[in-house]
Every structure is written in structure tokens, then in C-alpha cells.
BABANU-327297 format. One line per 5 residues: their letters; for each residue z, x, y of N, C-alpha, C. Coordinates in steps of 0.001 Angstrom, whole numbers, plus 524288, in hexadecimal, padded with zeros to 5 digits. Layout:
// residues N
A) Z:X:Y:Z:X:Y:Z:X:Y; ...
This chain:
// residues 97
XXXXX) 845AC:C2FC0:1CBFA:842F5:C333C:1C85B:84594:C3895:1C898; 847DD:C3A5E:1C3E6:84934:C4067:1C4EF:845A9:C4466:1C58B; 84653:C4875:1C771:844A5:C4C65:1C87A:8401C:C4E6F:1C54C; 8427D:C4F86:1C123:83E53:C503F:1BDC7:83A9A:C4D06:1BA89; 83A57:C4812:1BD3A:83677:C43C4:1BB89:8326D:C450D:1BF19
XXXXX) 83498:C440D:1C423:831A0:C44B8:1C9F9:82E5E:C498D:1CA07; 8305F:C4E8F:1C902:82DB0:C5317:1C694:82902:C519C:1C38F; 82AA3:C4F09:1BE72:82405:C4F9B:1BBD5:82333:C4C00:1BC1A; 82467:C47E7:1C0F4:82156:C432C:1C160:81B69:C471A:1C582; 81EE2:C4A28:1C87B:81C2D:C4C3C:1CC72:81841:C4F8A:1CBC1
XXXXX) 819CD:C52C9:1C733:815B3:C5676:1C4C0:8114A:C542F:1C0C4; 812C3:C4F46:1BE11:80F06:C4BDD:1BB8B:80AEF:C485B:1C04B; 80DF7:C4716:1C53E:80A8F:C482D:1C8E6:806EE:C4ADB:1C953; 80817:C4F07:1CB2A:8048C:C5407:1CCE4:8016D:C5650:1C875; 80150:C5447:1C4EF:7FEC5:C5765:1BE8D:7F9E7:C522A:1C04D
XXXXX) 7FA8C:C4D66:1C156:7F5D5:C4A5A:1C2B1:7F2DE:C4A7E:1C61D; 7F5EE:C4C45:1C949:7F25B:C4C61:1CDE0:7EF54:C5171:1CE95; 7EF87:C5586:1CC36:7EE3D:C58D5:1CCC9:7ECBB:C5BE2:1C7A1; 7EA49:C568A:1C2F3:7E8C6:C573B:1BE5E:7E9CA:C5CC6:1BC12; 7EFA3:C5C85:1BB12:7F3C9:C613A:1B846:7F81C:C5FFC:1B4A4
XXXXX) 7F7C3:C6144:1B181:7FC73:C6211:1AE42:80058:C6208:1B195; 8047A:C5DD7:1B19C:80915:C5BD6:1B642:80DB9:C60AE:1B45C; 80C96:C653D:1B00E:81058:C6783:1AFBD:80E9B:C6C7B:1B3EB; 80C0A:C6CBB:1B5E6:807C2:C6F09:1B97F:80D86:C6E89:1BF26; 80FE6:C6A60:1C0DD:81188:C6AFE:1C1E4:817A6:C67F7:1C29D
XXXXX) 81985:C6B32:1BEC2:81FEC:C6A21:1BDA7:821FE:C6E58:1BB93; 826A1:C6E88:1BB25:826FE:C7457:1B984:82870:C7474:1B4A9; 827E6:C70A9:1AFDB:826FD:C6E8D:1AC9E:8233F:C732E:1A6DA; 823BD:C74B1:1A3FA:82125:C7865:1A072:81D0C:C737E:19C38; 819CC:C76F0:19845:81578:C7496:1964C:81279:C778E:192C3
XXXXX) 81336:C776F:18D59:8104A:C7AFC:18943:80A18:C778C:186C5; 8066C:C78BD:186A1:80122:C76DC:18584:80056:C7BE9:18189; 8007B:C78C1:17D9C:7FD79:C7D49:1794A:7F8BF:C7B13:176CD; 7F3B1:C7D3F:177AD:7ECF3:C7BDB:176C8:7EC92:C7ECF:17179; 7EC1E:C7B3E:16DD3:7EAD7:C7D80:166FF:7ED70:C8204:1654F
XXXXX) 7EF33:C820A:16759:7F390:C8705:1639F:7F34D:C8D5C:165D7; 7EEF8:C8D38:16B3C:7EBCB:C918D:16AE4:7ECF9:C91FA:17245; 7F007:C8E7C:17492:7F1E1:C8FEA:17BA7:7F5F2:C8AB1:17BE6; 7FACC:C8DBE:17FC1:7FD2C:C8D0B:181C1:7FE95:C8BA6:187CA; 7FDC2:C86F8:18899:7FD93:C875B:18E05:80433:C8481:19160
XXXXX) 80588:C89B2:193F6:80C43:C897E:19563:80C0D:C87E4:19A08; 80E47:C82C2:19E09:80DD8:C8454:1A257:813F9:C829D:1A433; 814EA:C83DB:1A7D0:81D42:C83AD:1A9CD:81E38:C886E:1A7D0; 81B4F:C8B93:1A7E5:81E5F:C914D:1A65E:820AD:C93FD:1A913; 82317:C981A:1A94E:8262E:C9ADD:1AE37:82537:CA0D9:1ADAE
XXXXX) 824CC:CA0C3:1A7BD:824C3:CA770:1A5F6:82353:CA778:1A157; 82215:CAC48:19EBC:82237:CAE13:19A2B:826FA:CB046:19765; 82B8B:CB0B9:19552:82E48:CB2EF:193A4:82CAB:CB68B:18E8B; 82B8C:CB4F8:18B6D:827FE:CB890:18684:82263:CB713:18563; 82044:CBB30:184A2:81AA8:CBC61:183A5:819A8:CBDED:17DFA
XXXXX) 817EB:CBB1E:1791B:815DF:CBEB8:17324:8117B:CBA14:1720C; 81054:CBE1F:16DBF:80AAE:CBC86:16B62:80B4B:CB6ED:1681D; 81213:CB6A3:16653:813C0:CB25F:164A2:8159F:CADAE:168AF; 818D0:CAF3D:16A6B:81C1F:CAB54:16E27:81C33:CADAD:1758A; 81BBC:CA94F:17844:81C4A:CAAAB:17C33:82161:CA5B6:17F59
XXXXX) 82339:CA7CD:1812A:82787:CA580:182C1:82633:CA57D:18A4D; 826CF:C9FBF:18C17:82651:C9E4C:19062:82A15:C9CA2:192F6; 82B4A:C9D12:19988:830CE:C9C55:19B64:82D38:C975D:19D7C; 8301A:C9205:19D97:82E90:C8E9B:1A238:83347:C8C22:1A376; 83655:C8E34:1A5FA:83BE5:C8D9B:1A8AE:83E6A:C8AE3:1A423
XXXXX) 83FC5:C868A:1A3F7:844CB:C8472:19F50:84415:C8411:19A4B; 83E63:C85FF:19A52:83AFD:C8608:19397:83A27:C8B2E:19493; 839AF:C8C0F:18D01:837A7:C9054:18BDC:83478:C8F14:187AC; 82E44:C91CD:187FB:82A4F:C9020:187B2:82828:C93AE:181EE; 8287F:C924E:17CD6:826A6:C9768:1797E:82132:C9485:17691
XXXXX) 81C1D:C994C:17862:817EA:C96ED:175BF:817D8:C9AF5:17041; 817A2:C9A7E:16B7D:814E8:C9BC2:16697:810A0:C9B13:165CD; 81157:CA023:160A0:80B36:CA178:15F02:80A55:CA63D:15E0E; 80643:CA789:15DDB:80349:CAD1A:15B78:7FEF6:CAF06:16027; 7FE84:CB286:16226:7FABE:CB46B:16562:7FC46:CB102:169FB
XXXXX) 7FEF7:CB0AA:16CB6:7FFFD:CAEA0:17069:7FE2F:CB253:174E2; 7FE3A:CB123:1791C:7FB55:CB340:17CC6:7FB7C:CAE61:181C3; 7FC95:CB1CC:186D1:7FB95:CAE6E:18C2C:7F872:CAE5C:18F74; 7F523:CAC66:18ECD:7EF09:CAD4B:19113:7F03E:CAA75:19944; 7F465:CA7E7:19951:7F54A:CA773:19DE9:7F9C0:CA577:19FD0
XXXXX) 7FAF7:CAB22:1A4E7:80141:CA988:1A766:80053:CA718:1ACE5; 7FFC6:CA1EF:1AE69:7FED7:CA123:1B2DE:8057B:C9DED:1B377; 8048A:C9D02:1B974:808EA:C9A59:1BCF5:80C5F:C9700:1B8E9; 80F80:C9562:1B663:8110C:C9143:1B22A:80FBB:C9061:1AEB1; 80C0F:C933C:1ACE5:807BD:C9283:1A7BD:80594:C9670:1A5C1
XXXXX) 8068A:C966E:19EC9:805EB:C98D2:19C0C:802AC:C9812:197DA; 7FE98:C9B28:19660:7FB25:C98CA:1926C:7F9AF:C9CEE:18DC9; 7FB62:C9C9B:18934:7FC56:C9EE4:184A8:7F890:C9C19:18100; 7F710:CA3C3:18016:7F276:CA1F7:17AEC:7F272:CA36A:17674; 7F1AC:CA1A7:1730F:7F2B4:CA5E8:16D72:7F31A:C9E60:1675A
XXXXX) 7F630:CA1B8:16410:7F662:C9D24:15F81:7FBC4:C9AC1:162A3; 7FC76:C95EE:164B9:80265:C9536:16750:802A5:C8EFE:160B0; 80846:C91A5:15FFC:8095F:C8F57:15B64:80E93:C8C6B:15D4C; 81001:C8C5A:16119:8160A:C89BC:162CE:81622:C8AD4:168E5; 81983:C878D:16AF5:81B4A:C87D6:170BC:82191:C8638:16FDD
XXXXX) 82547:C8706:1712A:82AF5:C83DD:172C6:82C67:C8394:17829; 82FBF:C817D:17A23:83234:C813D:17D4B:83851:C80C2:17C0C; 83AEE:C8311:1805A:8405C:C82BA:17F8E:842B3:C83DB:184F2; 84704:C81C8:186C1:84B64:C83E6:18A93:84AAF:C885C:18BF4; 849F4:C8AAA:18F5B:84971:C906A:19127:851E9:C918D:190C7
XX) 8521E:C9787:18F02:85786:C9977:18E90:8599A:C97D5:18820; 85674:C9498:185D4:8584B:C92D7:18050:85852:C97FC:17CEE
């Protein structure tokens, strides 16, 4: 098994046993957007830009852009980011692109 099977064999483990989202623990990123109206980021590392439109997220080899209007971050915890406002788009891309 390579490496990175064994990884989220291990963390899909631990997401059961310890009734969690297995991205909970991998170092693995994850966008959840609830009706148009929150954003829930977790594998984050940083914030790189902050606006009312777009907020741009570092999670090491991705780069994380949520859209919208009234955007707003109602919470910066450990890996996780949670954005509120009209979110009308998310992308991902290669971080350095």
C-alpha cells in the first residue's frame, strides 16, 4: 500500500472511531458550502486576502478562493475557517499558479 493510501486509510480510521470527519485528521483540505449563506473551510493554513467579495485561503498546495457579496469570517480557529455572507463560488487551484 503506498503511503498515501495508508494515510487516509488511517485517518478514515480515526474519523470512525472518534465520530469525525476523517479530514479531521489528514492534512488533506475541504470546502462545505450550507445554502449559499456559510462556508465551512477546514486544511487551512492562513488567510492570504480578506474582502467583502472574495477571500482567498492558503492550505499549503491549494489555494482556496470563496465568492460572493458580504462576505465575512465569523471564525478563525486551528485549520478552520468559517465564512458568512451570500457565498456564490468557491475554486480551488495549485498554490504559486
Amino acid at each position: 500500500m503506498r503511503k498515501s493510501r495508508l494515510k487516509d486509510a488511517i485517518a478514515s480510521f480515526a474519523g470512525d472511531l472518534f465520530e469525525a470527519p476523517s479530514d479531521d485528521f489528514s492534512s488533506g483540505w475541504s470546502v462545505t458550502v450550507t445554502d449559499g449563506a456559510e462556508a465551512y473551510v477546514r486544511g487551512c493554513l492562513g488567510i492570504l486576502s480578506y474582502g467583502e467579495d472574495e477571500i482567498a485561503i492558503d492550505a499549503g498546495d491549494v489555494l482556496i478562493r470563496v465568492g460572493g457579496s458580504g462576505l465575512d469570517i465569523v471564525r478563525y480557529a486551528e485549520r478552520e475557517i468559517v465564512v458568512r455572507g451570500r457565498v456564490a463560488s468557491f475554486s480551488a487551484e495549485a498554490a504559486g499558479c
